[in-house]
N, C-alpha and C positions, 0 to 999 in steps of 0.2 A: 504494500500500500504506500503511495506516496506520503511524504511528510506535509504535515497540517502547514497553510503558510500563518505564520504567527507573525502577530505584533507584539511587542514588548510592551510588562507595566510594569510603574514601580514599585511591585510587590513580589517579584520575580516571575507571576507566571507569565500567560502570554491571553491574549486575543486572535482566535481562529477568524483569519479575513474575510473568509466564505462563511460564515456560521455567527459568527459573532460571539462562540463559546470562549470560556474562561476556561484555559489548558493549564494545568500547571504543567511547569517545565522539568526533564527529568536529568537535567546537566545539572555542575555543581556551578553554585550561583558565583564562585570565587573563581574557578578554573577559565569561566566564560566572558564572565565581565569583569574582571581585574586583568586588566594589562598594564602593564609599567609602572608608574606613579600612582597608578588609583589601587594599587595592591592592598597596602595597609587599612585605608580607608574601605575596603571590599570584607576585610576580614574583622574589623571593628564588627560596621556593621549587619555583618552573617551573624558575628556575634552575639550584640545585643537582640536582635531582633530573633533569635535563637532559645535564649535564654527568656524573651517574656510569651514565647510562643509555648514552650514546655511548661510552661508557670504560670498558663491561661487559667483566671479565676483566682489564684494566689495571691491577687494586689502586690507582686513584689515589685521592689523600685532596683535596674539595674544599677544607678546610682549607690544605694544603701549596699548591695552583696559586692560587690567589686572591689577589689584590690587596692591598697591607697599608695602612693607616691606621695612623701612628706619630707619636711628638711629640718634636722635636729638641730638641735641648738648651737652645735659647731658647725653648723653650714653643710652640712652632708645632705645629700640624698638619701634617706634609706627606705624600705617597707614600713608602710606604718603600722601592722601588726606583728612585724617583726624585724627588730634595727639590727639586729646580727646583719642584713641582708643590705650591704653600703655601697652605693655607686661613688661617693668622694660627692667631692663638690663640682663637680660637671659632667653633665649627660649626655650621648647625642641620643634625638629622638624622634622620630616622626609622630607629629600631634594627626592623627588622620580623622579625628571628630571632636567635637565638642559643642556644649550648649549651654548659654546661662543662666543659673539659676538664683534663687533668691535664698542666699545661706545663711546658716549661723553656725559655726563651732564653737565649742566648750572654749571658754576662757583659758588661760594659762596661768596655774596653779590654783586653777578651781576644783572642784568633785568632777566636773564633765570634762576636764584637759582632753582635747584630742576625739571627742565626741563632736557626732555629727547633728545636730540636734535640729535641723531644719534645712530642706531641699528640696524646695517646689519651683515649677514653671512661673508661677503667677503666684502676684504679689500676695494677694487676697487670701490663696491658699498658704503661704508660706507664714501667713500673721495669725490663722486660724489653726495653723500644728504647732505653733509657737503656745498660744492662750492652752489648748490641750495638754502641750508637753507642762507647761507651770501648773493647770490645773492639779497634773498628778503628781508633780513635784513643786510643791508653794514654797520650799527653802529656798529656789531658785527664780524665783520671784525679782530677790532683793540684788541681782548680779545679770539678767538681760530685760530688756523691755524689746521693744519693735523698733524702734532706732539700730540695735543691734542686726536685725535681719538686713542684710546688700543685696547686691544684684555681682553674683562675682560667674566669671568664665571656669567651667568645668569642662575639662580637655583628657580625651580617654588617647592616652600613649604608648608607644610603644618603641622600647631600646632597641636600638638596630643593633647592639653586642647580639639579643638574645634570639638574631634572625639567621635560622639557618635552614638548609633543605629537607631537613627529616620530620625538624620538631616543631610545634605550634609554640611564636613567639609568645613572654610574655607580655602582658596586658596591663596596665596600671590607668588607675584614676587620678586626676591632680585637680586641685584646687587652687586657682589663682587668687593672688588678692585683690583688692581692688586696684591699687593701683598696678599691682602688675597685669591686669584685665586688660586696664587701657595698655598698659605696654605690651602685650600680645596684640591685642589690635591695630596696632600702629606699625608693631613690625611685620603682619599681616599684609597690610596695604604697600610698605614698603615692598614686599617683594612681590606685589603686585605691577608696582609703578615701575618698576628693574631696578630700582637701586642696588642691588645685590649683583649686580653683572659681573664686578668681577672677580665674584664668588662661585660662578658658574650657572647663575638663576637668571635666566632673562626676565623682560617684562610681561605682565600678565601671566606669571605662574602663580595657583593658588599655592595658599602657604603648606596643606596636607601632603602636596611634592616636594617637600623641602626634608632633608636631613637638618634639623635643628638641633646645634647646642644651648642645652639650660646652664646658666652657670649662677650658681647663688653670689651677692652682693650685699654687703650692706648699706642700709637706707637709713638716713636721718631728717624728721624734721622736725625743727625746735628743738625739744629734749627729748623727745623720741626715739629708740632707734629700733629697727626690724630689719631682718633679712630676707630678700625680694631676688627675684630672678631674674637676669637679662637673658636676653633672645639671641640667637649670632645664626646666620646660615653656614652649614659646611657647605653644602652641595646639593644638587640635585637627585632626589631620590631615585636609585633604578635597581627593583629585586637581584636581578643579576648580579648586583655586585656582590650580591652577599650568595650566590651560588642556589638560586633563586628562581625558577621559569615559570611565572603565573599560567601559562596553558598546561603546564604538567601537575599541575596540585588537584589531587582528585579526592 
């Protein structure tokens, strides 16, 4: 029998042109549609949208189960539920998705340090699991209010060390702050605009093609100080380099 002619959605299956059925597709959705720089971004994506499909009904948030990318107090990168696990103070990474959300972490040297205590799309919701989270904890009442909830850039990464042909890379979640938000944004658009050219990043590359280095920094304002991430491009992203052929990953 001849093959159905399909149109593509963005849900992976397809649209039978003659028929107008909803075919699902029986290719892998990475082997077929990642080619080159949209690799990463391909296996994100299979990813999460993997993980809320098997957990259909579960209300799980892939933001909450996900793996954290944190920087200790001496500027490391490490696992944030487990610092034994240390990239040093600079990474390279491919950011291949992210999205902003309206956050709140546990204060530093509170009872919640390092807790995730508010992660919604929208603001509304994110003030409403706040009033909930105090409801059932009122000691914590007297250390956030809603002033406390941002709008910060959550970015799902992954270390091009931990890419290779056999193994499924690892995956990490990160949380920017706000001011590093905007600095992700901005270095975003730069390498949009080509400033990075003679980095090897022409213009009009989105930034999920980029091999990025994270290097922690510290930041001061007034008496302030925290430690913030700058942005730097190595290069342009291509599987192959890392012994890599997006048509062969089945």
């Amino acid at each position: 029998m001849a093959e159905k002619e399909m149109q593509a959605t963005e849900n992976g299956t397809g649209v039978d042109t003659n028929t107008g059925e909803i075919v699902e597709k029986k290719t892998n959705a990475v082997a077929t549609q990642a080619t080159g720089s949209s690799y990463i971004t391909m296996i994100l994506e299979e990813t999460k949208r993997g993980f809320i499909e098997a957990n259909a009904g579960m209300d799980l948030d892939f933001v909450r189960m996900g793996d954290w990318l944190t920087i200790d107090s001496k500027g490391n990168f490490v696992e944030k539920d487990d610092d034994t696990v240390k990239y040093g103070d600079s990474i390279d990474v491919v950011v291949g998705y992210g999205e902003q959300r309206y956050s709140l972490w546990g204060h530093e040297g509170s009872p919640e340090e390092g807790q995730l205590i508010v992660a919604e799309p929208k603001r509304d919701d994110a003030l409403a699991a706040l009033g909930e989270y105090l409801a059932q904890n009122p000691e914590a009442a007297e250390r956030y209010s809603e002033e406390d909830v941002k709008l910060r850039y959550m970015a799902y990464v992954v270390p091009v060390a931990t890419l290779t042909p056999d193994d499924f890379p690892k995956i990490y979640l990160m949380s920017f702050s706000q001011t590093d938000s905007f600095g992700w944004g901005r270095y975003a658009m730069n390498c949009f605009q080509g400033k990075y050219k003679n980095a090897g990043v022409p213009s009009r590359t989105a930034v999920n093609k980029v091999v990025t280095r994270l290097t922690t920094a510290e930041r001061k304002q007034e008496s302030r100080k925290w430690i913030g991430i700058d942005f730097t491009p190595v290069g342009l992203f291509d599987p192959k380099d890392f012994g890599i052929n997006p048509e062969e990953q089945q």
